[in-house]
mmCIF file of the N, C-alpha and C atoms, coordinates in Angstrom:
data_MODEL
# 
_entry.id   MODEL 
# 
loop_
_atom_site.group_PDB 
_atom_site.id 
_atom_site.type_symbol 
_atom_site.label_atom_id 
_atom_site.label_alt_id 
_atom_site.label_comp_id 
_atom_site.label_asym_id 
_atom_site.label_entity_id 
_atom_site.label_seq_id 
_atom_site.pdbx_PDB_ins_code 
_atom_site.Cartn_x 
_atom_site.Cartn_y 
_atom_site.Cartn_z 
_atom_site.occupancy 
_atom_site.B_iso_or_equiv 
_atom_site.pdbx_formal_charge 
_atom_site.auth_seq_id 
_atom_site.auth_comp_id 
_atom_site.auth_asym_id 
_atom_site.auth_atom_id 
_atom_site.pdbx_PDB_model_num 
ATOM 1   N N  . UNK A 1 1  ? -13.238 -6.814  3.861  1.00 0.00 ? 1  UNK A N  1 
ATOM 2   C CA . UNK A 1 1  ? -14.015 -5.622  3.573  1.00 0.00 ? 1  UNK A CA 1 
ATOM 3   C C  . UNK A 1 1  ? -13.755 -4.547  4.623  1.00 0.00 ? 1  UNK A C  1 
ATOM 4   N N  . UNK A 1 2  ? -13.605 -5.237  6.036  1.00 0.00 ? 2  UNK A N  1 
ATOM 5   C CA . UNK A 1 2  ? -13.606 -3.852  6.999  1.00 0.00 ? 2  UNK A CA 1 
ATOM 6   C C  . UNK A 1 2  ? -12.239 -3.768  6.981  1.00 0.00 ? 2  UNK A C  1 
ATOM 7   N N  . UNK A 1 3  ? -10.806 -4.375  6.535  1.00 0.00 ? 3  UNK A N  1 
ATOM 8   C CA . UNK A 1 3  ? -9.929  -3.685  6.402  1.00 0.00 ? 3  UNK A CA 1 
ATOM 9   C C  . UNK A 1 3  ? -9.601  -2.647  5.299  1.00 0.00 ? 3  UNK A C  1 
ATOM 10  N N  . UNK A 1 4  ? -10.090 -3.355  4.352  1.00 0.00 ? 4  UNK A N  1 
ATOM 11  C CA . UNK A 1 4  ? -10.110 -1.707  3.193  1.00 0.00 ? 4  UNK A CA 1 
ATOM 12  C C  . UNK A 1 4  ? -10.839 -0.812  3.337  1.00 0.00 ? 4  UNK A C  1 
ATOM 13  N N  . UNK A 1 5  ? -12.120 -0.372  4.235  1.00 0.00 ? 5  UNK A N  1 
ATOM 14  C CA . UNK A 1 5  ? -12.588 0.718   4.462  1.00 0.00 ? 5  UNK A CA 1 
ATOM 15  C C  . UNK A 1 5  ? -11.722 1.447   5.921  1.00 0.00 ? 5  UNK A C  1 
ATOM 16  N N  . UNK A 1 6  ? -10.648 0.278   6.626  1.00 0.00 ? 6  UNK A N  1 
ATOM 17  C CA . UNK A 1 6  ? -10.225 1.258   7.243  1.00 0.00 ? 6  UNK A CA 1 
ATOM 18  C C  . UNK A 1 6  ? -8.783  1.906   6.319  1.00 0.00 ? 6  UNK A C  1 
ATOM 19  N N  . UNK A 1 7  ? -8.722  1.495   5.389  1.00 0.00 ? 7  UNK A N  1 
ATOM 20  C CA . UNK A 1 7  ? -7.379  1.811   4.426  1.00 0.00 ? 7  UNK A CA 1 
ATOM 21  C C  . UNK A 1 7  ? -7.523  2.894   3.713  1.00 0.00 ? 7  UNK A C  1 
ATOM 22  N N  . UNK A 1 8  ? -8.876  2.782   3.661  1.00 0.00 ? 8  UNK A N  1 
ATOM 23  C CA . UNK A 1 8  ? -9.721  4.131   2.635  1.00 0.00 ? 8  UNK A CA 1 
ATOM 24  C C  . UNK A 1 8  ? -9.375  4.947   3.606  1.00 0.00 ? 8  UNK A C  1 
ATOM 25  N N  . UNK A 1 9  ? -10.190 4.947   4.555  1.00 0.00 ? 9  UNK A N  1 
ATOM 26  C CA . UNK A 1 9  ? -10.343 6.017   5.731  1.00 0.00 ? 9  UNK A CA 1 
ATOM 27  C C  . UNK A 1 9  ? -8.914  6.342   6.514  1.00 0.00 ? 9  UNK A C  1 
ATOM 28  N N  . UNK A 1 10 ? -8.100  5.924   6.573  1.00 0.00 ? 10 UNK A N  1 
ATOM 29  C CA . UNK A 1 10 ? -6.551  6.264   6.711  1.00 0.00 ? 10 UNK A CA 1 
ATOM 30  C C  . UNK A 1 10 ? -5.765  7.301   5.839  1.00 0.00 ? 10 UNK A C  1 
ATOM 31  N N  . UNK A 1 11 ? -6.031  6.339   4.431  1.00 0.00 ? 11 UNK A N  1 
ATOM 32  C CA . UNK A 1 11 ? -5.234  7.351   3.430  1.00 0.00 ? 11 UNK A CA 1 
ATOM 33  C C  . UNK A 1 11 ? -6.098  8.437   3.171  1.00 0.00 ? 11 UNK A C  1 
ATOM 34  N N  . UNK A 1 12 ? -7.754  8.818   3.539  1.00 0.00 ? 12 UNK A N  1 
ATOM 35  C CA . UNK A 1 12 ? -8.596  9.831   2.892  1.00 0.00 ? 12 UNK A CA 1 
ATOM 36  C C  . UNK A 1 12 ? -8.068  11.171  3.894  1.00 0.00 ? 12 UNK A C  1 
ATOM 37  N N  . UNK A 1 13 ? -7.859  10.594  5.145  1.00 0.00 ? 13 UNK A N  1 
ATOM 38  C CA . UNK A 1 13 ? -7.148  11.444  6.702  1.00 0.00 ? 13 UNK A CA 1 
ATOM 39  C C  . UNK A 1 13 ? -5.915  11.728  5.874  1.00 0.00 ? 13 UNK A C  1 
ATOM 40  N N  . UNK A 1 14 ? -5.144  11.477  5.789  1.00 0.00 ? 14 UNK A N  1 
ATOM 41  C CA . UNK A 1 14 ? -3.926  11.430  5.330  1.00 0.00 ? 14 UNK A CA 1 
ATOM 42  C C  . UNK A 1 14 ? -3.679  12.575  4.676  1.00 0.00 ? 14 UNK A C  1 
ATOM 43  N N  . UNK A 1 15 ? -4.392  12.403  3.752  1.00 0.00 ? 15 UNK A N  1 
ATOM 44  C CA . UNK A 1 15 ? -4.609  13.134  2.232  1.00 0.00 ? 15 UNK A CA 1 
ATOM 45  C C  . UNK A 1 15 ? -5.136  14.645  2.740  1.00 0.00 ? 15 UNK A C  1 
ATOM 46  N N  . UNK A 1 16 ? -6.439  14.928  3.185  1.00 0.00 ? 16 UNK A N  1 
ATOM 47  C CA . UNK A 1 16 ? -7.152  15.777  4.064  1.00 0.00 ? 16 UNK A CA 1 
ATOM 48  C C  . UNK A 1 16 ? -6.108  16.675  4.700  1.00 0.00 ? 16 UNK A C  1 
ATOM 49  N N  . UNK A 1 17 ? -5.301  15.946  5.654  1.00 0.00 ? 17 UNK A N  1 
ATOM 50  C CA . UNK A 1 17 ? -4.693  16.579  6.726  1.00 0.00 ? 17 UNK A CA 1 
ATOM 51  C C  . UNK A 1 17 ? -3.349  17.144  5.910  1.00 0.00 ? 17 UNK A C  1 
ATOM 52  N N  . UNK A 1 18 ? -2.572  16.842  4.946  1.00 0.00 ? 18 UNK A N  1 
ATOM 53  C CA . UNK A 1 18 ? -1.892  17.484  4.295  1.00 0.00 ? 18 UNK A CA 1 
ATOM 54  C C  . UNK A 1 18 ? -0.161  18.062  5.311  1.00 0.00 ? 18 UNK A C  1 
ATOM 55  N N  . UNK A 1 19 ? -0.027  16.708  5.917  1.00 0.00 ? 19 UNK A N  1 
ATOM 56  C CA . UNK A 1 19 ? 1.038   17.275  6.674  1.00 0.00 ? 19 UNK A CA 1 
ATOM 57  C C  . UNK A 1 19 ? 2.242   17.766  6.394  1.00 0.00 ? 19 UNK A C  1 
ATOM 58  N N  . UNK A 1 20 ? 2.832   19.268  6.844  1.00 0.00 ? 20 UNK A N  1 
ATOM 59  C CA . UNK A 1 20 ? 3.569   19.895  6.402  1.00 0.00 ? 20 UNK A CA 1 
ATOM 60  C C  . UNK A 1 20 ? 5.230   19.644  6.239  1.00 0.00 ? 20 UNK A C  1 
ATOM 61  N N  . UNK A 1 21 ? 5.235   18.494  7.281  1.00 0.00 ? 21 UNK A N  1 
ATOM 62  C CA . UNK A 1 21 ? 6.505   17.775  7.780  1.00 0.00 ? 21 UNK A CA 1 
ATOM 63  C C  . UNK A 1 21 ? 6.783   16.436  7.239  1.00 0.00 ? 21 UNK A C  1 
ATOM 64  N N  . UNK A 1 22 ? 8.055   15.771  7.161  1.00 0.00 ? 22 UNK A N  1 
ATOM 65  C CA . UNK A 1 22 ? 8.220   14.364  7.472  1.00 0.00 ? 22 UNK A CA 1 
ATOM 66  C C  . UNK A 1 22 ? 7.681   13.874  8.005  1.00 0.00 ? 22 UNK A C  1 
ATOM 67  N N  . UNK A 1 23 ? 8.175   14.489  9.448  1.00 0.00 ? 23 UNK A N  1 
ATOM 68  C CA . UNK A 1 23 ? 7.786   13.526  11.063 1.00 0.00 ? 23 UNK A CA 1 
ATOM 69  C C  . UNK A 1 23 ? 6.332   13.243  11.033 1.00 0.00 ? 23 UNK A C  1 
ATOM 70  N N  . UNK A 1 24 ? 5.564   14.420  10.255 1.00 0.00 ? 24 UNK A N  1 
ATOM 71  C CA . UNK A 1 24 ? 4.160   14.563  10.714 1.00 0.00 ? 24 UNK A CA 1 
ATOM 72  C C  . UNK A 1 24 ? 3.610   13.620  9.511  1.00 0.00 ? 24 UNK A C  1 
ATOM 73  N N  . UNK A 1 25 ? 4.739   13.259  8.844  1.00 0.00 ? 25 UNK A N  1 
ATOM 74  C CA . UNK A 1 25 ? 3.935   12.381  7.606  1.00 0.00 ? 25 UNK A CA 1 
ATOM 75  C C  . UNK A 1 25 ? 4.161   10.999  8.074  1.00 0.00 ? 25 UNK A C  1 
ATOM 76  N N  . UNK A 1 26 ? 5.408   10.406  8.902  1.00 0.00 ? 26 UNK A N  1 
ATOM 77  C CA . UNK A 1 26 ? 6.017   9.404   9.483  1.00 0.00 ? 26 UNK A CA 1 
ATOM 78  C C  . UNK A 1 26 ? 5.163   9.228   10.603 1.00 0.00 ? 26 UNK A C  1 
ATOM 79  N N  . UNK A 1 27 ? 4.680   9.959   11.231 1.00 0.00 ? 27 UNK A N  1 
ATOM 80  C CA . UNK A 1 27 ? 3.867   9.308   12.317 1.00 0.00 ? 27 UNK A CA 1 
ATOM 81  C C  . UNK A 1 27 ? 2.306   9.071   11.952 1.00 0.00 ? 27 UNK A C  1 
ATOM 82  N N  . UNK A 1 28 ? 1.503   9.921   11.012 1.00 0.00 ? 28 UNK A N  1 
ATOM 83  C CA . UNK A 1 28 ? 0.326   9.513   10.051 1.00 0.00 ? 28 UNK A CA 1 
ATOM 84  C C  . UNK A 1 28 ? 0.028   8.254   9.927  1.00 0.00 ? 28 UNK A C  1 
ATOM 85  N N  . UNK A 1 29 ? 1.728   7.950   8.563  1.00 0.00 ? 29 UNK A N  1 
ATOM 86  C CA . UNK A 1 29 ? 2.032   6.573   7.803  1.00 0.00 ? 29 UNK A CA 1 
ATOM 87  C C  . UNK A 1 29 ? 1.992   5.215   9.142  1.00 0.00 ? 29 UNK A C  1 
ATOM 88  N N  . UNK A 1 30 ? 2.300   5.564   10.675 1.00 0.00 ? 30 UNK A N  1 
ATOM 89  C CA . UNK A 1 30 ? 2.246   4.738   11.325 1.00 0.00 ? 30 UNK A CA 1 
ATOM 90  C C  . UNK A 1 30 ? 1.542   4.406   12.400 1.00 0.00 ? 30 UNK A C  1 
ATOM 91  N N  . UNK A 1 31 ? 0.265   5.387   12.642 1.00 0.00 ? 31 UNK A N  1 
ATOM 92  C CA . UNK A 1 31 ? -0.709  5.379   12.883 1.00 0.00 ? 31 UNK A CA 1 
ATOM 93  C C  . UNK A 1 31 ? -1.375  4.682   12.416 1.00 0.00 ? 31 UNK A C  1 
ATOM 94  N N  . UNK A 1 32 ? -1.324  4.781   10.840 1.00 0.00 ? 32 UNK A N  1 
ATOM 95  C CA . UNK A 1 32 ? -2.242  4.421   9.927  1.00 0.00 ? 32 UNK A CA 1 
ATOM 96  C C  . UNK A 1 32 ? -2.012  2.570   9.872  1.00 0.00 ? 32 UNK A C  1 
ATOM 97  N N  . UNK A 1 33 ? -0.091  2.054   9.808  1.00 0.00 ? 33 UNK A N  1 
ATOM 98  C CA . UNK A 1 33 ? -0.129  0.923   10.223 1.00 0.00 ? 33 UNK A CA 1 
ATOM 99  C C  . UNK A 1 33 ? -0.901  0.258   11.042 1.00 0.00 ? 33 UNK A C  1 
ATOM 100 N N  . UNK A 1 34 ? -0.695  1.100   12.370 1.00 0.00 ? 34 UNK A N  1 
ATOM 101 C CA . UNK A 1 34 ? -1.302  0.316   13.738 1.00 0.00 ? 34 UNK A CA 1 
ATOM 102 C C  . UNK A 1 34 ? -2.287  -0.254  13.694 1.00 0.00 ? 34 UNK A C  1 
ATOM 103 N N  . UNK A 1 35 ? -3.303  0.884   12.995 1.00 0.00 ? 35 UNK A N  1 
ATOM 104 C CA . UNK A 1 35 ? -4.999  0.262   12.632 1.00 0.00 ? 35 UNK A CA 1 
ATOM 105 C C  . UNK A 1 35 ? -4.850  -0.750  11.843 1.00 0.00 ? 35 UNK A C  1 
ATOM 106 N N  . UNK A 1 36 ? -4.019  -1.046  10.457 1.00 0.00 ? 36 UNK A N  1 
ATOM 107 C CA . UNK A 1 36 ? -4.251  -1.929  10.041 1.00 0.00 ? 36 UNK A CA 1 
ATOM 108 C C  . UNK A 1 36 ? -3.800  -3.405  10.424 1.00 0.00 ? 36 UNK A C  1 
ATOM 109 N N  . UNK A 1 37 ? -2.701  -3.615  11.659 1.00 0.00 ? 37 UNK A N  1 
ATOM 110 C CA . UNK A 1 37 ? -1.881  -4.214  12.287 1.00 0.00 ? 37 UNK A CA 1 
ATOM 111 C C  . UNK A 1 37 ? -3.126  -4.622  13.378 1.00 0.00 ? 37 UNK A C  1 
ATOM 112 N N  . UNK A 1 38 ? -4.015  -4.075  13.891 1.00 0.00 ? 38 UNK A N  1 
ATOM 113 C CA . UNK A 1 38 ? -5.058  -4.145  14.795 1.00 0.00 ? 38 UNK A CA 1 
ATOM 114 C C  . UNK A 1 38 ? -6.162  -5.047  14.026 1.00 0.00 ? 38 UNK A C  1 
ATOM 115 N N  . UNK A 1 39 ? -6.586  -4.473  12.930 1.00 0.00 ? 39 UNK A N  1 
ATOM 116 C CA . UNK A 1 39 ? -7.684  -5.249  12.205 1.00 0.00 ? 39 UNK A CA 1 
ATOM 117 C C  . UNK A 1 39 ? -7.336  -6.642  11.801 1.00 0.00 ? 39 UNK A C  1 
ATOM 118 N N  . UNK A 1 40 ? -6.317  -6.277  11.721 1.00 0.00 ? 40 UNK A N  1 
ATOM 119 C CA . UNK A 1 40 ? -5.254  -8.109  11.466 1.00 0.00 ? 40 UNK A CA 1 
ATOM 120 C C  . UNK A 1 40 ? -5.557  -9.135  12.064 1.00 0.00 ? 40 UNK A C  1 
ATOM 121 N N  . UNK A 1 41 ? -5.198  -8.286  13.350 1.00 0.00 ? 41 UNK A N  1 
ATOM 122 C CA . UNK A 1 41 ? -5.440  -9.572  14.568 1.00 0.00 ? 41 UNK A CA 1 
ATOM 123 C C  . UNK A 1 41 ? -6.559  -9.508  14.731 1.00 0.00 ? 41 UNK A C  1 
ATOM 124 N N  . UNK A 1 42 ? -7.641  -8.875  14.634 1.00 0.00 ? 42 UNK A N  1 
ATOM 125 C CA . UNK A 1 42 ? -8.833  -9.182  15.044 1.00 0.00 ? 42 UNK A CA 1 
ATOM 126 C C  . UNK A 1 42 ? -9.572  -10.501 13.917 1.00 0.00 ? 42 UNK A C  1 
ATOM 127 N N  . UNK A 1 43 ? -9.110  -10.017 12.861 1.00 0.00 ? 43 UNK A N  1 
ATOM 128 C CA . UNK A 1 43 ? -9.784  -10.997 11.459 1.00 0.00 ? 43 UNK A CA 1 
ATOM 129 C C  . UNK A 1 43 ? -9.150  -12.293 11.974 1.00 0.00 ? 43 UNK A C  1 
ATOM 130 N N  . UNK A 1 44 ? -7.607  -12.381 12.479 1.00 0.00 ? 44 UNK A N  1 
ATOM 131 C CA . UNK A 1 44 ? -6.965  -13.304 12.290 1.00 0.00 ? 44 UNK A CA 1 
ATOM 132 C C  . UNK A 1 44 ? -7.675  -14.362 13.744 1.00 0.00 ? 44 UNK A C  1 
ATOM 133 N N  . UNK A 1 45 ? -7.875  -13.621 14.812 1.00 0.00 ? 45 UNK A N  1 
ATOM 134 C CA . UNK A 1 45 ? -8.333  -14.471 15.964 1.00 0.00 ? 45 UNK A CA 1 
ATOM 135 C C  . UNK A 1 45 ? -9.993  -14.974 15.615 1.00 0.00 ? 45 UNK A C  1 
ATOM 136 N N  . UNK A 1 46 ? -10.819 -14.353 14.774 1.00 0.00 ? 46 UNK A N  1 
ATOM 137 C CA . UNK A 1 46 ? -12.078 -14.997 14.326 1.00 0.00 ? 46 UNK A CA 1 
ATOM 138 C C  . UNK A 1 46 ? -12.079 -16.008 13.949 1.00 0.00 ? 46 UNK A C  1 
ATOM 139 N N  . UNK A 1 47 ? -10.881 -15.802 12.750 1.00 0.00 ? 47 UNK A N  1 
ATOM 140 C CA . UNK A 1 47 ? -10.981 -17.408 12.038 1.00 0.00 ? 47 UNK A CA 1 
ATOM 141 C C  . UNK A 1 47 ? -10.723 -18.778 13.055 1.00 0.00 ? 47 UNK A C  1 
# 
């Protein structure tokens, strides 16, 4: 559950911010990884 509200909230930024560039869309898109690469490990070290 708290990774799809941060997936929501990634792509809603995303979307919002409307970046004018590649780069600025390439670094968004991998921002947006990191968080979900972060929530990973956190779910994954609970279990």
């Amino acid at each position: 559950m708290r990774i799809m509200s941060i997936v929501v909230l990634a792509l809603s930024s995303f979307t919002l911010a409307a970046c004018e560039t590649v780069q600025g869309a390439g670094q968004d898109i991998s921002n947006a990884g990191d968080a979900i690469a972060e929530e990973s490990r956190e779910v994954q070290s609970d279990l």
